[in-house]
N, CA, C, O and CB atoms as a CASP TS submission, in Angstrom:
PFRMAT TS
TARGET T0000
AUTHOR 0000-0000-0000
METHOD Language model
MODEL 1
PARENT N/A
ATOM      1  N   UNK     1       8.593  75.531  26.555  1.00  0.00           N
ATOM      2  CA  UNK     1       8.488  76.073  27.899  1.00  0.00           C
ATOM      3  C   UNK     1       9.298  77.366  27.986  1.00  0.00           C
ATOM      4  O   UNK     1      10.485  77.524  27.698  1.00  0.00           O
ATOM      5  CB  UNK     1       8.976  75.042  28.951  1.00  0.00           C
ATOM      6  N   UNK     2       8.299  78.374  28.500  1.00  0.00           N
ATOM      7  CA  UNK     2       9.309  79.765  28.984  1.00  0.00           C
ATOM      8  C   UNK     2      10.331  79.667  29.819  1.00  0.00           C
ATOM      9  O   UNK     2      10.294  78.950  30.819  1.00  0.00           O
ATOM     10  CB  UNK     2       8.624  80.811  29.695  1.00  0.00           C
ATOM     11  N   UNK     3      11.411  80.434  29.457  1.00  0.00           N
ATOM     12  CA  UNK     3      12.569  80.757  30.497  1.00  0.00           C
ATOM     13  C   UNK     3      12.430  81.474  31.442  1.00  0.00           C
ATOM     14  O   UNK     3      12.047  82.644  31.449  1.00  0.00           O
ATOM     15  CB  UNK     3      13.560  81.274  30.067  1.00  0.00           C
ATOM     16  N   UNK     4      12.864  80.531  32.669  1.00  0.00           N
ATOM     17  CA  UNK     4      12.224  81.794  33.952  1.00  0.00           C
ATOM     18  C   UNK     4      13.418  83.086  33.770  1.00  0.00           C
ATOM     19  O   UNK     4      14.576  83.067  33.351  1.00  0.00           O
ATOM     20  CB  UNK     4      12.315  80.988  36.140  1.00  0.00           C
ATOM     21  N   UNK     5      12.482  84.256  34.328  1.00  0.00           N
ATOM     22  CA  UNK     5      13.272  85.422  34.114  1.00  0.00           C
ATOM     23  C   UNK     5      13.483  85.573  35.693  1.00  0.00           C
ATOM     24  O   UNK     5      13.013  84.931  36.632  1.00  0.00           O
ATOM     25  CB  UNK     5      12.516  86.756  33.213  1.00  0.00           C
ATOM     26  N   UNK     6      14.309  86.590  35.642  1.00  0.00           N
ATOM     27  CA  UNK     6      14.905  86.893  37.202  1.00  0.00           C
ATOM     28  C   UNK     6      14.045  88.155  37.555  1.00  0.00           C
ATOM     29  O   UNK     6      13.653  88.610  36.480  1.00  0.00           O
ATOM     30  CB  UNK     6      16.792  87.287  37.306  1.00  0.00           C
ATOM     31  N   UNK     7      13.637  88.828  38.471  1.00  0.00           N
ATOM     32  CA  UNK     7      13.237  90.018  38.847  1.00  0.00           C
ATOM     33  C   UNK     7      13.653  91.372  38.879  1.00  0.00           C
ATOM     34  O   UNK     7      12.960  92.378  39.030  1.00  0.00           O
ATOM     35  CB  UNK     7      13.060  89.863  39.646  1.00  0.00           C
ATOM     36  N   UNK     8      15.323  91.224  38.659  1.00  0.00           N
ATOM     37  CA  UNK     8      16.209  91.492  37.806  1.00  0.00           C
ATOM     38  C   UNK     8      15.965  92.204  36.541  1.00  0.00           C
ATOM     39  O   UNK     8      15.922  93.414  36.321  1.00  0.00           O
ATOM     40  CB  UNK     8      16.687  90.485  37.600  1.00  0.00           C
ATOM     41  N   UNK     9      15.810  91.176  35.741  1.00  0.00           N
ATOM     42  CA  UNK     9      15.919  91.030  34.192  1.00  0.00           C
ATOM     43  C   UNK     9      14.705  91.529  34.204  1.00  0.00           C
ATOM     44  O   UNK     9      14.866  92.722  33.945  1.00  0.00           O
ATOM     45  CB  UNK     9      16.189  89.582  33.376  1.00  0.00           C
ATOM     46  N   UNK    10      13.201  91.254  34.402  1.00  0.00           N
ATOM     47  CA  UNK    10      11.987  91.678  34.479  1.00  0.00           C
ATOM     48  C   UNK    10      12.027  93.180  34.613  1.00  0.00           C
ATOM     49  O   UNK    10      11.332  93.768  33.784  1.00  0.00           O
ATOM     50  CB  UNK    10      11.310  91.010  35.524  1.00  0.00           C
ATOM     51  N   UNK    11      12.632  93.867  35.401  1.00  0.00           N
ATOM     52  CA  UNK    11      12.733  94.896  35.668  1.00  0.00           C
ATOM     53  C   UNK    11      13.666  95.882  34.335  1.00  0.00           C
ATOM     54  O   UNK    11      13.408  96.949  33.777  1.00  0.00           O
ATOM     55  CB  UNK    11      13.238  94.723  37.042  1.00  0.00           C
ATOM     56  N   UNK    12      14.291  95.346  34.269  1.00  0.00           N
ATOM     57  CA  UNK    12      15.473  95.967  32.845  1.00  0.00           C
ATOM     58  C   UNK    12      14.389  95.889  31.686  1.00  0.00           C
ATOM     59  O   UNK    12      14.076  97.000  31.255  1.00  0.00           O
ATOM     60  CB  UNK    12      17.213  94.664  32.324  1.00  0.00           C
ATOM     61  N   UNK    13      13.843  94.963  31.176  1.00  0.00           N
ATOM     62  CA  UNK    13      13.133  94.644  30.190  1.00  0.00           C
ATOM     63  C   UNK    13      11.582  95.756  29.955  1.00  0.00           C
ATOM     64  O   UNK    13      11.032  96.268  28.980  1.00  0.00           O
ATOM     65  CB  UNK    13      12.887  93.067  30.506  1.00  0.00           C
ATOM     66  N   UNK    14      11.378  95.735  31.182  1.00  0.00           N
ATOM     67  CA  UNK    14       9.874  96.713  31.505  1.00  0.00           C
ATOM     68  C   UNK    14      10.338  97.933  31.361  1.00  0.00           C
ATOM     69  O   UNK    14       9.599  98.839  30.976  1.00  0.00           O
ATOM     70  CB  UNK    14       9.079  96.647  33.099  1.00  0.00           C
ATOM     71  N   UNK    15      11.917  98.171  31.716  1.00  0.00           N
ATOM     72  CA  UNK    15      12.044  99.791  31.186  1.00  0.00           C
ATOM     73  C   UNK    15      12.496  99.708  29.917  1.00  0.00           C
ATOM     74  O   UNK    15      12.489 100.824  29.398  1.00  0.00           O
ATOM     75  CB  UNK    15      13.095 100.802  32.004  1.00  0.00           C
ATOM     76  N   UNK    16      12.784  99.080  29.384  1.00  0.00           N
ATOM     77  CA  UNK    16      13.143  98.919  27.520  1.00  0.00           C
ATOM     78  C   UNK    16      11.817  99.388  27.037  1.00  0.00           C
ATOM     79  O   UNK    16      11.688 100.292  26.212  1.00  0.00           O
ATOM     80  CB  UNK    16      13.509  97.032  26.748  1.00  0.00           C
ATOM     81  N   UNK    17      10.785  98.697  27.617  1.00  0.00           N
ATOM     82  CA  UNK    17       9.339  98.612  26.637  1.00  0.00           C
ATOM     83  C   UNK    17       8.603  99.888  27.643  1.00  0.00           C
ATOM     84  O   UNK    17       7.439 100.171  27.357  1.00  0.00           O
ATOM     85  CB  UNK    17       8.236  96.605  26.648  1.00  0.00           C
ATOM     86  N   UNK    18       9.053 100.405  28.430  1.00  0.00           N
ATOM     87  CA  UNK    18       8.367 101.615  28.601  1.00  0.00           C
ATOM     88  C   UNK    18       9.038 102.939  28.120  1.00  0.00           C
ATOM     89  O   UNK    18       8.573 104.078  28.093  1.00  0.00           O
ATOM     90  CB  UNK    18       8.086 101.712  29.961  1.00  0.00           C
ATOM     91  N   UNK    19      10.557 102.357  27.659  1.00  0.00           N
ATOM     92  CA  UNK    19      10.928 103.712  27.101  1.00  0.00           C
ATOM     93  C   UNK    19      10.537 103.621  25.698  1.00  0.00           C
ATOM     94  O   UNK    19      10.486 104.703  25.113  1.00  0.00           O
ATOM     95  CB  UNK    19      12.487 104.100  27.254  1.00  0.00           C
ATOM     96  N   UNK    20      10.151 102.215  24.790  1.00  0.00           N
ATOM     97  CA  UNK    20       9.598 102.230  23.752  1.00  0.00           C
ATOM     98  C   UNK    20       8.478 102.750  23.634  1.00  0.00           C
ATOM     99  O   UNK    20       8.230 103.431  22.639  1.00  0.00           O
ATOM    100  CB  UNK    20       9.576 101.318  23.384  1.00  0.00           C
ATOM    101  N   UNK    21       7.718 102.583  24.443  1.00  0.00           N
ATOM    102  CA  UNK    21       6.216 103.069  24.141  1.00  0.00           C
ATOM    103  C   UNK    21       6.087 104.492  24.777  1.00  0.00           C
ATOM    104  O   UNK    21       4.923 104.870  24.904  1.00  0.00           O
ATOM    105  CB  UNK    21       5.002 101.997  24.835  1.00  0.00           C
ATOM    106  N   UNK    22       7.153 105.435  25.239  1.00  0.00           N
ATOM    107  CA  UNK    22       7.019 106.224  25.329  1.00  0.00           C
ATOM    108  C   UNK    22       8.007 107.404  24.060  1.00  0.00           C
ATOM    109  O   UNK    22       8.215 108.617  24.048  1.00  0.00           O
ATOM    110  CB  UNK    22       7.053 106.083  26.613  1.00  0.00           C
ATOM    111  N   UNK    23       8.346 106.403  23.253  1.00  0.00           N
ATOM    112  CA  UNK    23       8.964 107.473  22.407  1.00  0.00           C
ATOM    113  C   UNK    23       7.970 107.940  21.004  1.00  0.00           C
ATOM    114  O   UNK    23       7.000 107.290  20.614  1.00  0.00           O
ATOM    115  CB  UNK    23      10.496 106.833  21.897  1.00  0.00           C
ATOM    116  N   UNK    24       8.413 109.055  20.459  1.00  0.00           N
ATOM    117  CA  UNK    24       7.236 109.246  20.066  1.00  0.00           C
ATOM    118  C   UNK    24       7.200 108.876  18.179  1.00  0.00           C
ATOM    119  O   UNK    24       6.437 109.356  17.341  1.00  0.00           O
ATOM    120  CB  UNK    24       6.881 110.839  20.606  1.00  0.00           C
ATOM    121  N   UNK    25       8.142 108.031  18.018  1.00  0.00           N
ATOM    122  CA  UNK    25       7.975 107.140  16.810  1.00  0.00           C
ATOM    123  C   UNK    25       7.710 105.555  17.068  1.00  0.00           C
ATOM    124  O   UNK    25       8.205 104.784  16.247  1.00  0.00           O
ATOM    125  CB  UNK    25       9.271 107.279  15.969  1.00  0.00           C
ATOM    126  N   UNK    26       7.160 105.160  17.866  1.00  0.00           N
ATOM    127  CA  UNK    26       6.120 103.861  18.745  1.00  0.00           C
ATOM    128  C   UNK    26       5.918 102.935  17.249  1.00  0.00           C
ATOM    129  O   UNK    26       5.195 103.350  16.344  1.00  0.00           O
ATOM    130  CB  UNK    26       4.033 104.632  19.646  1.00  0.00           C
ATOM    131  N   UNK    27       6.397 102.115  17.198  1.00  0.00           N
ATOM    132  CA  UNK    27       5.755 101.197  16.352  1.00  0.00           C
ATOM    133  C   UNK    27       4.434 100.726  16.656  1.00  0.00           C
ATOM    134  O   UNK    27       4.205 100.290  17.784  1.00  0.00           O
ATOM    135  CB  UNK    27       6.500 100.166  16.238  1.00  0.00           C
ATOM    136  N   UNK    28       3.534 100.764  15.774  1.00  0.00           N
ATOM    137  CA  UNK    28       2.180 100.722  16.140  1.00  0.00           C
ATOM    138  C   UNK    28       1.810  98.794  15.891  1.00  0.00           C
ATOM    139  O   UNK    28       1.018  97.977  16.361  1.00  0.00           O
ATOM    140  CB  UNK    28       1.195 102.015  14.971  1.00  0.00           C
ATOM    141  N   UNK    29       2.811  98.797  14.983  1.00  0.00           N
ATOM    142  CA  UNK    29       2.641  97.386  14.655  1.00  0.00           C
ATOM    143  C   UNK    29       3.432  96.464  15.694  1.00  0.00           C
ATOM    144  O   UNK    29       3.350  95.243  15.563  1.00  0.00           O
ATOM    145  CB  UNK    29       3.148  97.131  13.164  1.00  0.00           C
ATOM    146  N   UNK    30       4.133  96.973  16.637  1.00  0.00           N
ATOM    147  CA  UNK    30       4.836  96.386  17.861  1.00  0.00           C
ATOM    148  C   UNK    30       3.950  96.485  19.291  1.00  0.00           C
ATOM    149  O   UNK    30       3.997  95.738  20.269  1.00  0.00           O
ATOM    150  CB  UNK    30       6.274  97.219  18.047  1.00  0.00           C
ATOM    151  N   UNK    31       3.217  97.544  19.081  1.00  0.00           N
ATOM    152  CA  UNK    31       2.591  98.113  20.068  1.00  0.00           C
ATOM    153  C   UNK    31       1.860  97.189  20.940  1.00  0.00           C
ATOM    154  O   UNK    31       2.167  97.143  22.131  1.00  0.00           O
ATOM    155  CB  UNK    31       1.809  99.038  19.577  1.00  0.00           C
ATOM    156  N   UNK    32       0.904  96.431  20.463  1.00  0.00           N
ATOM    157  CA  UNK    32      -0.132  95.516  21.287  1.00  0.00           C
ATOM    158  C   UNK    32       0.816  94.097  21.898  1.00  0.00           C
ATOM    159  O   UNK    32       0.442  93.719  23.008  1.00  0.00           O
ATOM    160  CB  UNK    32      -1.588  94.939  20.062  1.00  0.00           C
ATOM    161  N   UNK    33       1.997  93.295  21.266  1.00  0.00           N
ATOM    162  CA  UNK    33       3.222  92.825  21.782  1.00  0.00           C
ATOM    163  C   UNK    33       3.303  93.330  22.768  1.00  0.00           C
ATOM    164  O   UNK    33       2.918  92.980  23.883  1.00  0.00           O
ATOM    165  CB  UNK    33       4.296  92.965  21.159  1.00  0.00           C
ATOM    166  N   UNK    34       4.044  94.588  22.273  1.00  0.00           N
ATOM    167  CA  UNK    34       5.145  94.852  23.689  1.00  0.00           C
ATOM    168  C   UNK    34       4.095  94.881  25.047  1.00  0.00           C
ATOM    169  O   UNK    34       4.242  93.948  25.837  1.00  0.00           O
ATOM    170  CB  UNK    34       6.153  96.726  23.579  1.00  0.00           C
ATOM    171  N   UNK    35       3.250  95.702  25.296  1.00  0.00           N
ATOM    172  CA  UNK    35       2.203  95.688  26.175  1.00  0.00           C
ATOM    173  C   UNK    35       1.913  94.584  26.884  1.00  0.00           C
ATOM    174  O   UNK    35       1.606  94.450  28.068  1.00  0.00           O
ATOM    175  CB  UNK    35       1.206  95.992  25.621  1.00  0.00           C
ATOM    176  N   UNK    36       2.111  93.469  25.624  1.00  0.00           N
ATOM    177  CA  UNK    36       1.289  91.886  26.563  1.00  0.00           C
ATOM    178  C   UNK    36       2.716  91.414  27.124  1.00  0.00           C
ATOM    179  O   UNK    36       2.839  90.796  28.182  1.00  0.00           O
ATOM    180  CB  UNK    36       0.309  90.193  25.250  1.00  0.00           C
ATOM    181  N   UNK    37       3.715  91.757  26.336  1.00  0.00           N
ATOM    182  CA  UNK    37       4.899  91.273  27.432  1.00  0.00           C
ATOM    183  C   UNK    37       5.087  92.254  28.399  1.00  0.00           C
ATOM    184  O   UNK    37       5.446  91.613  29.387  1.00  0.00           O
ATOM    185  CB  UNK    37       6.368  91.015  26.801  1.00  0.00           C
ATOM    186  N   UNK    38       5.060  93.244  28.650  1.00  0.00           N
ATOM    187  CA  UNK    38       5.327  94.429  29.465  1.00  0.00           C
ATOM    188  C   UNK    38       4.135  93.883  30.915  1.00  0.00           C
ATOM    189  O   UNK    38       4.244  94.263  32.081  1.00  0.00           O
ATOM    190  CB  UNK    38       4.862  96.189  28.405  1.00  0.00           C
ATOM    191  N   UNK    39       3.040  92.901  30.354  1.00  0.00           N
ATOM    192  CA  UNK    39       1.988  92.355  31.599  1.00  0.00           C
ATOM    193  C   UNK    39       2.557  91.027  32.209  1.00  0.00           C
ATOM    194  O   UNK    39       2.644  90.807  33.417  1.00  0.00           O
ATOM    195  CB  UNK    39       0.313  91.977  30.983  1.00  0.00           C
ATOM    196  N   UNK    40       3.026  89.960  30.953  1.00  0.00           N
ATOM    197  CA  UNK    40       4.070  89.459  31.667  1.00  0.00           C
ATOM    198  C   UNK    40       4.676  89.477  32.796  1.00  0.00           C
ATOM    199  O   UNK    40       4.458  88.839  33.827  1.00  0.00           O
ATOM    200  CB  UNK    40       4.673  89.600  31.275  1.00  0.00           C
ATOM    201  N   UNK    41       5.472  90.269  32.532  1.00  0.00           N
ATOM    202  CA  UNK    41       6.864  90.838  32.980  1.00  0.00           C
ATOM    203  C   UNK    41       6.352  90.950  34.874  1.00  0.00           C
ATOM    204  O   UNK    41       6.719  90.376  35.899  1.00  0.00           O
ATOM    205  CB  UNK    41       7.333  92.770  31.948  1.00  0.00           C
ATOM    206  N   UNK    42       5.118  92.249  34.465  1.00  0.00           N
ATOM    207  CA  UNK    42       4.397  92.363  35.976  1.00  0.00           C
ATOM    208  C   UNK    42       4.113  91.547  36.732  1.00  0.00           C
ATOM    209  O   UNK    42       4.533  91.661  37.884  1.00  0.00           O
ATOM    210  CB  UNK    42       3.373  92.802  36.064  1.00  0.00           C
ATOM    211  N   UNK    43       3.341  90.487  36.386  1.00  0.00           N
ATOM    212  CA  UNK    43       2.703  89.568  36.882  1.00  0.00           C
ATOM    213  C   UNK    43       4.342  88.837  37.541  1.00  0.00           C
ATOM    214  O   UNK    43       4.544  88.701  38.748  1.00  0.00           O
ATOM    215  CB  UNK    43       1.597  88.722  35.659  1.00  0.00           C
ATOM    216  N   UNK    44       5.461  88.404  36.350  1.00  0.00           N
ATOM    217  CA  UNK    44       6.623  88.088  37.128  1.00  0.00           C
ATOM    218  C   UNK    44       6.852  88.350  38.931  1.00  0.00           C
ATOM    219  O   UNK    44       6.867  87.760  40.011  1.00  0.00           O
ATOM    220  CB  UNK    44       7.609  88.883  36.376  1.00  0.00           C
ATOM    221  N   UNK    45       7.037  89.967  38.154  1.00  0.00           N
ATOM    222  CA  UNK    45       7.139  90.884  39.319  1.00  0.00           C
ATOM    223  C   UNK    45       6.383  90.664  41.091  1.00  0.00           C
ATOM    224  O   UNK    45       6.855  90.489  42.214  1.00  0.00           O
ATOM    225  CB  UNK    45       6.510  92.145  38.632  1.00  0.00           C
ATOM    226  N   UNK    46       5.170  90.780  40.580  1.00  0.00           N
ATOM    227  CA  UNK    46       3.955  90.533  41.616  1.00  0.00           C
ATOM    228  C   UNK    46       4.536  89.409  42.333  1.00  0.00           C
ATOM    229  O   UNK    46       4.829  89.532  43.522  1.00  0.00           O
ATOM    230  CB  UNK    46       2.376  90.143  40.938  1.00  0.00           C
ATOM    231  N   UNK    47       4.759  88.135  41.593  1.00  0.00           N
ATOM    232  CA  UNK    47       5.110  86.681  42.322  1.00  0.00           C
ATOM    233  C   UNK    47       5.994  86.300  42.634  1.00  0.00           C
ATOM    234  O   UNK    47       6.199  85.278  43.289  1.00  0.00           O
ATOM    235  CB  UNK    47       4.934  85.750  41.897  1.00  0.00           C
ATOM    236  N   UNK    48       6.985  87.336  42.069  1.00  0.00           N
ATOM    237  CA  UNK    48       8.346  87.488  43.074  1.00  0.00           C
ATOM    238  C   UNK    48       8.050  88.036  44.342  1.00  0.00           C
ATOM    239  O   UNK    48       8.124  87.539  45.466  1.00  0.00           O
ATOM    240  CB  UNK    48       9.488  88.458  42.498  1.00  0.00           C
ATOM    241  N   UNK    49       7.749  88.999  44.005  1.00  0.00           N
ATOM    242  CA  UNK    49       7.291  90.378  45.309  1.00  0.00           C
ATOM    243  C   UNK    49       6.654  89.552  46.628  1.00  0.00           C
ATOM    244  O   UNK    49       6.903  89.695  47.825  1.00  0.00           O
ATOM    245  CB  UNK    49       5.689  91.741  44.604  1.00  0.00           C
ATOM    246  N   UNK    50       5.609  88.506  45.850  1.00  0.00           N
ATOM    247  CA  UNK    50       4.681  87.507  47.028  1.00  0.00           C
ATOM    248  C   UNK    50       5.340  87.029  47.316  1.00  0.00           C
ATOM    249  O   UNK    50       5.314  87.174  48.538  1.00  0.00           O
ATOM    250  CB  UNK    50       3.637  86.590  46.900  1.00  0.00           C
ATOM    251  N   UNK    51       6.075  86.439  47.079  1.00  0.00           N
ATOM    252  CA  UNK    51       7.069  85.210  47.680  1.00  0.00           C
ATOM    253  C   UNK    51       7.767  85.393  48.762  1.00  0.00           C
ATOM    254  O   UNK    51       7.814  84.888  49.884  1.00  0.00           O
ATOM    255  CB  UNK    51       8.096  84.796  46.831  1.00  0.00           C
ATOM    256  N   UNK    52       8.521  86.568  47.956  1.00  0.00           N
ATOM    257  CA  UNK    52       9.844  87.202  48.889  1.00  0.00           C
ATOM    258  C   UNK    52       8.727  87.357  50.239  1.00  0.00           C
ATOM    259  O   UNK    52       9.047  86.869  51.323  1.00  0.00           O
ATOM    260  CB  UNK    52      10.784  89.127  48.158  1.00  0.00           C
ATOM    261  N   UNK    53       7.906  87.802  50.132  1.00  0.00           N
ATOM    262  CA  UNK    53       6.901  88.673  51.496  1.00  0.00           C
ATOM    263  C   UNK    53       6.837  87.746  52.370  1.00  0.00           C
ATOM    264  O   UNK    53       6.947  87.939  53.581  1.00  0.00           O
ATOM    265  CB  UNK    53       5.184  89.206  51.223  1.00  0.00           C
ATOM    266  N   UNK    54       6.630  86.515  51.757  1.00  0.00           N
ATOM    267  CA  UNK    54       6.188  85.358  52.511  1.00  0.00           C
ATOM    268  C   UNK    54       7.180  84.559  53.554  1.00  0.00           C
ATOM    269  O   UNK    54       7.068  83.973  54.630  1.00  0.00           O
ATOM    270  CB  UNK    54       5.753  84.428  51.500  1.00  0.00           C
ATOM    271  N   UNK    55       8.180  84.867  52.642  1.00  0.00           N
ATOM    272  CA  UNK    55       9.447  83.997  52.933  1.00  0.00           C
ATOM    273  C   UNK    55      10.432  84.921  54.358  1.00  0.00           C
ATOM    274  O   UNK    55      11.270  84.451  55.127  1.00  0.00           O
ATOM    275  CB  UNK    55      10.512  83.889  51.147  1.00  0.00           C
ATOM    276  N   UNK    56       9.903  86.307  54.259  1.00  0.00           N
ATOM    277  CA  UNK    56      10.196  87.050  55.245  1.00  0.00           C
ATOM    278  C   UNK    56       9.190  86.936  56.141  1.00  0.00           C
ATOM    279  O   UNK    56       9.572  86.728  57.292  1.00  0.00           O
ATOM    280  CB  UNK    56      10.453  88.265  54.904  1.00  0.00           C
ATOM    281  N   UNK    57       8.384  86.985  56.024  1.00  0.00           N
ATOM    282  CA  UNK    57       7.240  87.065  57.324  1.00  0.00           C
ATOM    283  C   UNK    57       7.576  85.164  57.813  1.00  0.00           C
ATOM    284  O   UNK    57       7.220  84.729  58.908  1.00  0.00           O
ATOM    285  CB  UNK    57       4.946  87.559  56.547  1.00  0.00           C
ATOM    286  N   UNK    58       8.061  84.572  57.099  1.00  0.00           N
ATOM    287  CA  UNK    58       8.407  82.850  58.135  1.00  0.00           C
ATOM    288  C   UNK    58       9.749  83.189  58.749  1.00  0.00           C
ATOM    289  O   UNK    58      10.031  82.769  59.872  1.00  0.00           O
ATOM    290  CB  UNK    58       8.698  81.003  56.976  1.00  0.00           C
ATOM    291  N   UNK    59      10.491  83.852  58.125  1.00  0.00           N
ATOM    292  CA  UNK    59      11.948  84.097  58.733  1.00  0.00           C
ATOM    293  C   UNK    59      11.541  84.928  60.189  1.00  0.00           C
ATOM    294  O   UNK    59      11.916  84.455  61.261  1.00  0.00           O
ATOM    295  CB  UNK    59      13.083  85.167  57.527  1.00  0.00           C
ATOM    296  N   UNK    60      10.889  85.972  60.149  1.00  0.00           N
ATOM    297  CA  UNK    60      10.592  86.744  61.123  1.00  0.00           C
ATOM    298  C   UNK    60       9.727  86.182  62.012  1.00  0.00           C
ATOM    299  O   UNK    60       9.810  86.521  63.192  1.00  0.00           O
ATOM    300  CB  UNK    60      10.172  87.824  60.708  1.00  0.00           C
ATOM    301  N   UNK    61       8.953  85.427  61.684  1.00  0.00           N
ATOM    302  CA  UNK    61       8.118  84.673  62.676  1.00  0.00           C
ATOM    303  C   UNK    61       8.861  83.876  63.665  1.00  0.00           C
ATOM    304  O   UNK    61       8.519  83.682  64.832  1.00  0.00           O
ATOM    305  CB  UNK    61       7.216  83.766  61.990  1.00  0.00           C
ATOM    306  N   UNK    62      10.037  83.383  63.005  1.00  0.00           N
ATOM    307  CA  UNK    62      11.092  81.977  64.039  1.00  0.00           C
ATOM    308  C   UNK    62      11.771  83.090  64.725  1.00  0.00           C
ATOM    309  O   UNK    62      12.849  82.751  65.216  1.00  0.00           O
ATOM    310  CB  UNK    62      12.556  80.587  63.014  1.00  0.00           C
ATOM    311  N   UNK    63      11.477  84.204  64.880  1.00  0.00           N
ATOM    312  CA  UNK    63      12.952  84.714  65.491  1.00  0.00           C
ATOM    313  C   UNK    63      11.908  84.756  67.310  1.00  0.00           C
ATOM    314  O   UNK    63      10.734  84.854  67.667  1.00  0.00           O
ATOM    315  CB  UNK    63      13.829  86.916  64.508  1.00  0.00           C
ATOM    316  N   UNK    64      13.321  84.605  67.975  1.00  0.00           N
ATOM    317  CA  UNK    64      12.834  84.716  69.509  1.00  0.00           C
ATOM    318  C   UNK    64      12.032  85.958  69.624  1.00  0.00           C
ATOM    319  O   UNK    64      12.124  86.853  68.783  1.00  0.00           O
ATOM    320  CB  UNK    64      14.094  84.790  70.619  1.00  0.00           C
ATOM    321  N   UNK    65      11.358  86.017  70.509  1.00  0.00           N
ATOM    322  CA  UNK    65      10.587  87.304  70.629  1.00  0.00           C
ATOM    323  C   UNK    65      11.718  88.108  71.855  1.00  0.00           C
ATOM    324  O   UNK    65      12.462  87.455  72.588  1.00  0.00           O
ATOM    325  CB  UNK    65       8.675  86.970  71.243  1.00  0.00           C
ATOM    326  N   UNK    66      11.640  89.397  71.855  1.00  0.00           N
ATOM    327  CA  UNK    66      12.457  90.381  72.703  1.00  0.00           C
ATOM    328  C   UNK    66      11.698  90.350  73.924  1.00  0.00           C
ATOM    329  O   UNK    66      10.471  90.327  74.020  1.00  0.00           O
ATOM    330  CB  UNK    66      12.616  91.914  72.103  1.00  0.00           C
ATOM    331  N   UNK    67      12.433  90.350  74.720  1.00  0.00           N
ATOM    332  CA  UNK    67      12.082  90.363  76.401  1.00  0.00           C
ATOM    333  C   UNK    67      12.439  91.845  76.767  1.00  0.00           C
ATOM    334  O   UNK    67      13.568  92.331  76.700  1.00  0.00           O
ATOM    335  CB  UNK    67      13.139  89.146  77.464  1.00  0.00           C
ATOM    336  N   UNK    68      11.317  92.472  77.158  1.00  0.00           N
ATOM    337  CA  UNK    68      11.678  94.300  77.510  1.00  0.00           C
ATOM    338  C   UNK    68      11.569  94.675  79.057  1.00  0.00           C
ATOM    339  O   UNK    68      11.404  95.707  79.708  1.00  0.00           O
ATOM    340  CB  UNK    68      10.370  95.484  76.680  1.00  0.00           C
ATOM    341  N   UNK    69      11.745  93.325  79.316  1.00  0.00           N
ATOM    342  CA  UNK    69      12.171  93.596  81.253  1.00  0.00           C
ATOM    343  C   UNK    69      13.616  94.004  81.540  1.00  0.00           C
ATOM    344  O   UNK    69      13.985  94.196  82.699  1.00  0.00           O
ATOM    345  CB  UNK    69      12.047  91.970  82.325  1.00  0.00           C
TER
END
């Protein structure tokens, strides 16, 4: 079983493998790897990103509504 990563760490890791694949001695034999973890990583990202969204739009929903009288 994978180790959950933090959104955090996801983020540190995606710039490792984008400064790898942007340098211009790229292991070619690393290349198609790093990429599928670099989609990983996103997808992490994305379902953090959903969550959090979600979890704010219920927080914000309970709050009293403002009275502008």
């Amino acid at each position: 079983m994978a180790k959950e990563v933090s959104y955090a760490d996801a983020l540190t890791e995606l710039d490792e493998i984008l400064n790898e694949l942007e340098a211009v001695d790229v292991d070619v034999d690393r290349l198609a790897d790093r990429v599928s973890r670099a989609a990983e990583l996103i997808a992490v990202c994305r379902e953090r990103i959903g969550a959090a969204r979600i979890r704010v739009d219920e927080i914000v929903s309970g709050l009293p509504a403002v009275d502008n009288d």
